[in-house]
C-alpha positions as YAML, in Angstrom:
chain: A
units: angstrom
residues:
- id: 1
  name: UNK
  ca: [4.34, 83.26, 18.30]
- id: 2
  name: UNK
  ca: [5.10, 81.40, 14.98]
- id: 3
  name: UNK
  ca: [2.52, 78.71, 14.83]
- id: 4
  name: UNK
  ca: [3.91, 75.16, 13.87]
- id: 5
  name: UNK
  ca: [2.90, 73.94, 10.44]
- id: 6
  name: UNK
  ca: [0.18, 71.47, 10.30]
- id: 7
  name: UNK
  ca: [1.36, 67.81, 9.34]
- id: 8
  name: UNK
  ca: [-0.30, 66.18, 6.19]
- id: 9
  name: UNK
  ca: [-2.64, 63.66, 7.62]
- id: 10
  name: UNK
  ca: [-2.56, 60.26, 6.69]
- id: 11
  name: UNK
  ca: [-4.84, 59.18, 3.76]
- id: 12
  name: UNK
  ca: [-5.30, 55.29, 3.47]
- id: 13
  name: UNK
  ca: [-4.91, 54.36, -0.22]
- id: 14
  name: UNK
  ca: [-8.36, 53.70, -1.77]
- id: 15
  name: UNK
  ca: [-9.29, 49.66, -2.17]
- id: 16
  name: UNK
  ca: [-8.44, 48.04, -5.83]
- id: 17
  name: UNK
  ca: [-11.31, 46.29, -5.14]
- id: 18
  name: UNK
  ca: [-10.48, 44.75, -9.07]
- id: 19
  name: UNK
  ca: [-7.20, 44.49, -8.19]
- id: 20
  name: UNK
  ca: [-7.83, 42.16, -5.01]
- id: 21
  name: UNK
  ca: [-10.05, 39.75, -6.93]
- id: 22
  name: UNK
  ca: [-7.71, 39.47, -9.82]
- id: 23
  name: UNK
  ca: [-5.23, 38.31, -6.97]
- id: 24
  name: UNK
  ca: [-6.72, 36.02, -5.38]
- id: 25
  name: UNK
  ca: [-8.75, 34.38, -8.65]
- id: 26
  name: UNK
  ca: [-4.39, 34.06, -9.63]
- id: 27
  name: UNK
  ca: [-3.72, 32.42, -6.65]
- id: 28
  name: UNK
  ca: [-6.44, 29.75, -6.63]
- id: 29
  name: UNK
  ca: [-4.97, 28.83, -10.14]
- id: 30
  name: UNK
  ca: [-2.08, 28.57, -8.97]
- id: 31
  name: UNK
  ca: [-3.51, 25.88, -6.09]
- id: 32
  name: UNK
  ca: [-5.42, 24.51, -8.24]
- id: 33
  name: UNK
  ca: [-2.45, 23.29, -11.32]
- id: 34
  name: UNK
  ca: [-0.26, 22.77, -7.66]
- id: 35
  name: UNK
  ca: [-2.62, 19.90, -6.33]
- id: 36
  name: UNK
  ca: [-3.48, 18.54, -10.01]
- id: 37
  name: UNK
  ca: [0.90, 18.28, -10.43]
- id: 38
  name: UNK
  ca: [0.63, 16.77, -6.83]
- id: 39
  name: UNK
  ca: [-1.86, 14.34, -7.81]
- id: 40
  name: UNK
  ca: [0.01, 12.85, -11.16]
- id: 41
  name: UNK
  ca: [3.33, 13.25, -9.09]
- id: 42
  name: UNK
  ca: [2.03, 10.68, -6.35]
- id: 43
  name: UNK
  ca: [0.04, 8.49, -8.77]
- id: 44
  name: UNK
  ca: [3.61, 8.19, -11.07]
- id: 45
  name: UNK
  ca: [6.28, 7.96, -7.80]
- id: 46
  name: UNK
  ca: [3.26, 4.86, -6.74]
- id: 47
  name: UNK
  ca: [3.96, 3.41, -10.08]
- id: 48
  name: UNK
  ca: [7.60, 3.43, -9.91]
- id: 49
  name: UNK
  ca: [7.15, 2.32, -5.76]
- id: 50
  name: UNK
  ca: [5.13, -0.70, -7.05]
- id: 51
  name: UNK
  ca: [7.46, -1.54, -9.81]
- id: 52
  name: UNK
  ca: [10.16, -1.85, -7.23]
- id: 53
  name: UNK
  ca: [12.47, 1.02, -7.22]
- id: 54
  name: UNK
  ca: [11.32, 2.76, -3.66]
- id: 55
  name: UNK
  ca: [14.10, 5.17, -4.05]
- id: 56
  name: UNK
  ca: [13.16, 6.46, -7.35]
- id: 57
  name: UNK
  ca: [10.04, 7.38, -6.11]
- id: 58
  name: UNK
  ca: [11.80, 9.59, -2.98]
- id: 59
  name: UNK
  ca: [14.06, 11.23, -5.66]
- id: 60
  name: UNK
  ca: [11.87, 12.52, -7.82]
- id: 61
  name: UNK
  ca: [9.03, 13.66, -4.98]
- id: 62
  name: UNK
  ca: [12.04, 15.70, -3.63]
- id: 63
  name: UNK
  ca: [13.46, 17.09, -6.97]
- id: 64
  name: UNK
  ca: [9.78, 18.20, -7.85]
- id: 65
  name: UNK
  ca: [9.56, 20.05, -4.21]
- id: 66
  name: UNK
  ca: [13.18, 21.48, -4.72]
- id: 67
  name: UNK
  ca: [11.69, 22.65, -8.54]
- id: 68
  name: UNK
  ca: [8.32, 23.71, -7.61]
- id: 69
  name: UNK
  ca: [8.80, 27.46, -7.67]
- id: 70
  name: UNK
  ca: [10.33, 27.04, -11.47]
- id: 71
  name: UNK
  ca: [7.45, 24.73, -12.52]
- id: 72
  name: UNK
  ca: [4.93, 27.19, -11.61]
- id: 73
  name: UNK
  ca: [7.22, 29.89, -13.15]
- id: 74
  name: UNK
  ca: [7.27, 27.97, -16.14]
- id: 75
  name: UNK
  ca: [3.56, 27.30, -16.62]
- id: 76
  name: UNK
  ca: [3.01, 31.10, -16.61]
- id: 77
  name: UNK
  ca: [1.34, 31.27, -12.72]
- id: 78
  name: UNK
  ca: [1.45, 34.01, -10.27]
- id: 79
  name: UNK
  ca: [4.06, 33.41, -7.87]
- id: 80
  name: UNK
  ca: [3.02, 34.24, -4.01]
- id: 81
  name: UNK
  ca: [4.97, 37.15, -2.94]
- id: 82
  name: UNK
  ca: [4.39, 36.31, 0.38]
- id: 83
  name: UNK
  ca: [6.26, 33.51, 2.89]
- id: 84
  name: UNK
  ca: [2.89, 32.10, 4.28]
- id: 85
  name: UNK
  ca: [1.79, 32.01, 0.85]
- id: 86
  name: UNK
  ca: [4.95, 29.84, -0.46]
- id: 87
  name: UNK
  ca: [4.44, 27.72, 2.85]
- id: 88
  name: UNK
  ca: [0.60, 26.78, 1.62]
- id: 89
  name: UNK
  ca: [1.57, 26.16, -1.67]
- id: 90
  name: UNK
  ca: [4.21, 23.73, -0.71]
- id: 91
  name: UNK
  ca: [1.79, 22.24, 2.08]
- id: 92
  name: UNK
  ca: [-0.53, 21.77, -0.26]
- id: 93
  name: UNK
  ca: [1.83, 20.03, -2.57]
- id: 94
  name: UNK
  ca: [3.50, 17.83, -0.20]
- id: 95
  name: UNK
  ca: [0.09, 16.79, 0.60]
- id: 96
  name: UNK
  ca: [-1.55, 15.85, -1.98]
- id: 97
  name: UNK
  ca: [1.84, 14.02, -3.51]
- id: 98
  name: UNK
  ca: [1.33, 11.73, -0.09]
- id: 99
  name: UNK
  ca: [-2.08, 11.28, -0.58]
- id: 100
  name: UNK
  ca: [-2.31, 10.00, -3.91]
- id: 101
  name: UNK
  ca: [1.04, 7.98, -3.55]
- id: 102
  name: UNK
  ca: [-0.52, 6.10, -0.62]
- id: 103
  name: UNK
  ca: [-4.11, 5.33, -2.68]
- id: 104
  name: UNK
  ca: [-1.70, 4.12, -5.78]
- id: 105
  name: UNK
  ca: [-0.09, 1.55, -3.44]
- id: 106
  name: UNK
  ca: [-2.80, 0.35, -1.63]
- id: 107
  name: UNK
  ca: [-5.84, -2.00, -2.66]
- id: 108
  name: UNK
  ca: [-7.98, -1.82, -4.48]
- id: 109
  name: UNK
  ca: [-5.75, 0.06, -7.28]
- id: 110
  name: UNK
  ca: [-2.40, -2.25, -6.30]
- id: 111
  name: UNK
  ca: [-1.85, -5.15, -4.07]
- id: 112
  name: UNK
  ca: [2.30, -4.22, -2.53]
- id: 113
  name: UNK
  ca: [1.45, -6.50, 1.17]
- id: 114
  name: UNK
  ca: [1.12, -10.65, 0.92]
- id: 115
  name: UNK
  ca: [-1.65, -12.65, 2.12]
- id: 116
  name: UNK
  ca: [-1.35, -13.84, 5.49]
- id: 117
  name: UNK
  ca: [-1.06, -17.35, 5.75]
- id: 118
  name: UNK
  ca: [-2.18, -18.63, 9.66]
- id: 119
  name: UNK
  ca: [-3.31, -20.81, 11.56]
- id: 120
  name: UNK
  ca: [-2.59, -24.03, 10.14]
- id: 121
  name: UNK
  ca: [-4.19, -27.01, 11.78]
- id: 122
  name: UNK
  ca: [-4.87, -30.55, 11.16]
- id: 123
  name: UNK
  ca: [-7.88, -32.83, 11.60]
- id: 124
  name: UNK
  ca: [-7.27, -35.43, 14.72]
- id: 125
  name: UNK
  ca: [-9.03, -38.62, 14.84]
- id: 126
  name: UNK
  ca: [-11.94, -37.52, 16.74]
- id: 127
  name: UNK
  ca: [-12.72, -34.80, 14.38]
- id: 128
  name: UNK
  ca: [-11.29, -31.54, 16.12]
- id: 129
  name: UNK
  ca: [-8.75, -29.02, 14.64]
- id: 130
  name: UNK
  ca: [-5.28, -29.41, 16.88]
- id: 131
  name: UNK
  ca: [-2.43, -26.91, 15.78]
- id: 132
  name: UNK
  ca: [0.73, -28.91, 15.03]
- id: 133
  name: UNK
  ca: [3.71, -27.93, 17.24]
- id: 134
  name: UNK
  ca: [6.14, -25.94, 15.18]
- id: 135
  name: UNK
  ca: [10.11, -25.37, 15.03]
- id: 136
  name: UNK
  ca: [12.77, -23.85, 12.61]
- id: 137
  name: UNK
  ca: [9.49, -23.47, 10.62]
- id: 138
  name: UNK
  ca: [8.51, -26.58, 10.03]
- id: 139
  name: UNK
  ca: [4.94, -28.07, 11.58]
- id: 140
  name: UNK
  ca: [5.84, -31.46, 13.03]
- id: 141
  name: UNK
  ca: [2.24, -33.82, 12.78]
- id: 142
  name: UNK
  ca: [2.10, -36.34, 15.56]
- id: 143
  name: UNK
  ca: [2.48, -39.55, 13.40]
- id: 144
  name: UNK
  ca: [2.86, -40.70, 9.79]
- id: 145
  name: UNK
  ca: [-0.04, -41.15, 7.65]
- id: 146
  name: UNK
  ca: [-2.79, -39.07, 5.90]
- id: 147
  name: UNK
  ca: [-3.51, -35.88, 7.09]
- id: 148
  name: UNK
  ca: [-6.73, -33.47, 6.34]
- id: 149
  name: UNK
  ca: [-4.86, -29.99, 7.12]
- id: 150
  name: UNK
  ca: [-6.31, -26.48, 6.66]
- id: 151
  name: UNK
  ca: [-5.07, -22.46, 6.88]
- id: 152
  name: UNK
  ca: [-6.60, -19.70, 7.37]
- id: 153
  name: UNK
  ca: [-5.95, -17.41, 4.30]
- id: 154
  name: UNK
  ca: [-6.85, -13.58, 4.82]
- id: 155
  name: UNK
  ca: [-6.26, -10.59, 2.67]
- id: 156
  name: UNK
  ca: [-7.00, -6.44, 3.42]
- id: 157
  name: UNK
  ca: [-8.74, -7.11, -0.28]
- id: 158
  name: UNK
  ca: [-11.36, -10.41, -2.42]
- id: 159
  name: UNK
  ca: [-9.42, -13.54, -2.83]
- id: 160
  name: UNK
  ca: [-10.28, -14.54, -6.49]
- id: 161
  name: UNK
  ca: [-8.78, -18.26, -6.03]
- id: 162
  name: UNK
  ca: [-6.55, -20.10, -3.67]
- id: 163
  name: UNK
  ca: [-4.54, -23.42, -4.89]
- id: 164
  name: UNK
  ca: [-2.39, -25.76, -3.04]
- id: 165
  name: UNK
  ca: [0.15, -27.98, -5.06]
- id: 166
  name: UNK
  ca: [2.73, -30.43, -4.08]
- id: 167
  name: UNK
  ca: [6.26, -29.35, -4.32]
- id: 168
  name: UNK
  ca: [8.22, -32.02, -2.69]
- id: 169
  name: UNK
  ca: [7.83, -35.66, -4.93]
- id: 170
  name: UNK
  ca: [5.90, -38.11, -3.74]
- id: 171
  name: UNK
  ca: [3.13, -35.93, -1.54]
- id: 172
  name: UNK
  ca: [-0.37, -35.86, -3.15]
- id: 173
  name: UNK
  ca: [-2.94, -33.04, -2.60]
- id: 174
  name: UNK
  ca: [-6.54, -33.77, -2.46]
- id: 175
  name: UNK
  ca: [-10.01, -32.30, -1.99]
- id: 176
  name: UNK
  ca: [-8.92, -29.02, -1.58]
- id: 177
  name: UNK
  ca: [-11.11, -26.28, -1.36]
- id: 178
  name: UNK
  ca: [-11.20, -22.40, -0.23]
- id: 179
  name: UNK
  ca: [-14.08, -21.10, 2.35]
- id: 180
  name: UNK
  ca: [-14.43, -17.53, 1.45]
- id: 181
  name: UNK
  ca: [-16.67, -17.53, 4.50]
- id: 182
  name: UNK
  ca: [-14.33, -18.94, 7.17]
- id: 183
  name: UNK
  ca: [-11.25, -17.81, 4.87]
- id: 184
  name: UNK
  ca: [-9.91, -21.06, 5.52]
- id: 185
  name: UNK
  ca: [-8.14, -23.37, 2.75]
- id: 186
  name: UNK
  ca: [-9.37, -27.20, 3.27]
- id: 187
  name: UNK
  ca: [-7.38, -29.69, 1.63]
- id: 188
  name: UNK
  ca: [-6.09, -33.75, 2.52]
- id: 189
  name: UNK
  ca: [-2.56, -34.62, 1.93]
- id: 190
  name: UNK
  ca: [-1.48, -38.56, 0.95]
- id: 191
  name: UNK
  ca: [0.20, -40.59, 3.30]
- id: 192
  name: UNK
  ca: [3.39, -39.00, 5.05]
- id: 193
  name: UNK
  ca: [6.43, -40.87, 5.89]
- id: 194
  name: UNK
  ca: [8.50, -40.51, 9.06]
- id: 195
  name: UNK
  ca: [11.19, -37.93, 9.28]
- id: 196
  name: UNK
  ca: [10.76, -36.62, 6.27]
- id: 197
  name: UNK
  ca: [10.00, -32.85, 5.02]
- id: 198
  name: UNK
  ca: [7.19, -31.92, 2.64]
- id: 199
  name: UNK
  ca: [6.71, -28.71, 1.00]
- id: 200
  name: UNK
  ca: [3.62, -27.59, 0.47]
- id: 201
  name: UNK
  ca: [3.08, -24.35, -2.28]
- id: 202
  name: UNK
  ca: [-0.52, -22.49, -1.03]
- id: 203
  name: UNK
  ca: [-0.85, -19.69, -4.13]
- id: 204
  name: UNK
  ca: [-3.07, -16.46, -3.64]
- id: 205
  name: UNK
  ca: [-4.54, -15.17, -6.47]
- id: 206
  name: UNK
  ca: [-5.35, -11.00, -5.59]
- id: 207
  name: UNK
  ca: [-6.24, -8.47, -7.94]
- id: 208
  name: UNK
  ca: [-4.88, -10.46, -11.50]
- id: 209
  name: UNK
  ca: [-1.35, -11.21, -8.95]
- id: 210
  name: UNK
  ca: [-0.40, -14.12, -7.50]
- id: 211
  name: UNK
  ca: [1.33, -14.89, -4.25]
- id: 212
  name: UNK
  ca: [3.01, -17.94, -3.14]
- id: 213
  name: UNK
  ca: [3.55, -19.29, 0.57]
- id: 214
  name: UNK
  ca: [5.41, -22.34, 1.64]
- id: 215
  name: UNK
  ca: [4.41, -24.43, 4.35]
- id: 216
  name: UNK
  ca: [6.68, -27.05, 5.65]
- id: 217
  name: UNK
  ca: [5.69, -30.60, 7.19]
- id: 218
  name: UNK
  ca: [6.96, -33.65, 9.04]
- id: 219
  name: UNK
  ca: [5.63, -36.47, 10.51]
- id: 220
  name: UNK
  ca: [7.31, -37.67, 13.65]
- id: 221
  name: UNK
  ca: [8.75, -41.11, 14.07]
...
C-alpha cells in the first residue's frame, strides 16, 4: 500500500520585529501632522466664522476632509493600508477641527453671543424695584416724571465697562453706574413726558468689542 505523501506543514513567518516598530513609529507621525492640520484648520475656519462668513468655514472643513488622503500624500506620510486605520485618521481629524473651531469662537479668545440685557426695573416711590409692564417692546412706566431705572447686564465672560446714552432728544441720563457685583446697570433718567417713546442705548464693552442694546420707554398718560 502506497503511503500518501506527507503535506508541508505550516511555518508562521518569523516577526519583523524592526519592521513593526518602523510601522507604527510612521503611523503616529502621521496622527501626529493629522491633529496639528486639524488644529490650524479649526483655529482658521473660527476666524473666517467670526469674521462673518459661516459658510466659508463649512466649505473649506469639508474640502480639507474630501483632500485629506492627498495632503498626507503630499507631505511624504505613510498612508494606512488598512480601513480602520483611514477611519481613525479621519476621526481624529474631524475631531480635533471641531474642537479647536469651537475654543476659537468662544470666550475668552472671541466674544460671537451678546450680552443679555434683563430685568429692567424702576425705583417706585417707596423705594422698591417694580418691573414696568411691557408690550410691542416697549416698557410703559406708570406716570410721567423722573425715573431711577436699572438692568441687569450679564455676560458668559468680564464686563470691562457699561454706558448708557440718550438717543431720543430731549431725555437726559444721570448717575449712572455698573455693579459688577449685582451685574446691574444703575442710572436716573430726566423728566418723561406722556405718550411719548424714549430710546435708551445701554453699550457693553467685552473683550476690546462693543455691544449695543436698545431699551424703549413710555410714560403713561
Amino acid at each position: 500500500m502506497v503511503k500518501p505523501k506527507a503535506e508541508p506543514i505550516f511555518e508562521e513567518p518569523e516577526f519583523d520585529e524592526r519592521a513593526y516598530l518602523e510601522g507604527e513609529k510612521e503611523r503616529a507621525k502621521t496622527m501626529i501632522v493629522t491633529f496639528v492640520i486639524g488644529a490650524f484648520l479649526g483655529l482658521f475656519a473660527g476666524y473666517i466664522y467670526v469674521l462673518g462668513y459661516g459658510y466659508l468655514d463649512i466649505l473649506l472643513i469639508f474640502v480639507f476632509i474630501i483632500f485629506i488622503k492627498q495632503i498626507l500624500k503630499s507631505l511624504g506620510l505613510t498612508l494606512p493600508k488598512r480601513t480602520w486605520h483611514w477611519v481613525l485618521v479621519g476621526g481624529e481629524f474631524l475631531l480635533t477641527v471641531i474642537i479647536f473651531w469651537t475654543i476659537f469662537i468662544n470666550p475668552p479668545i472671541t466674544t460671537v453671543s451678546s450680552p443679555a440685557i434683563s430685568a429692567f426695573q424702576y425705583e417706585n416711590a417707596s423705594g422698591s424695584w417694580v418691573t414696568p409692564s411691557q408690550s410691542s417692546n416697549i416698557y410703559y412706566l406708570p406716570t410721567p416724571g423722573a425715573y431711577s431705572l436699572r438692568a441687569n447686564v450679564s455676560f458668559n465672560s468680564q464686563i470691562s465697562n457699561v454706558s448708557v446714552t440718550a438717543v431720543t432728544s430731549g431725555l437726559q441720563i444721570t448717575s449712572q453706574h455698573y455693579d459688577s457685583s449685582t451685574r446691574s446697570d444703575y442710572f436716573n433718567v430726566s423728566a418723561l413726558s406722556s405718550a411719548t417713546a424714549y430710546q435708551i442705548n445701554i453699550s457693553v464693552l467685552v473683550n476690546n468689542q462693543t455691544h449695543s442694546n436698545l431699551i424703549t420707554i413710555e410714560a403713561a398718560s
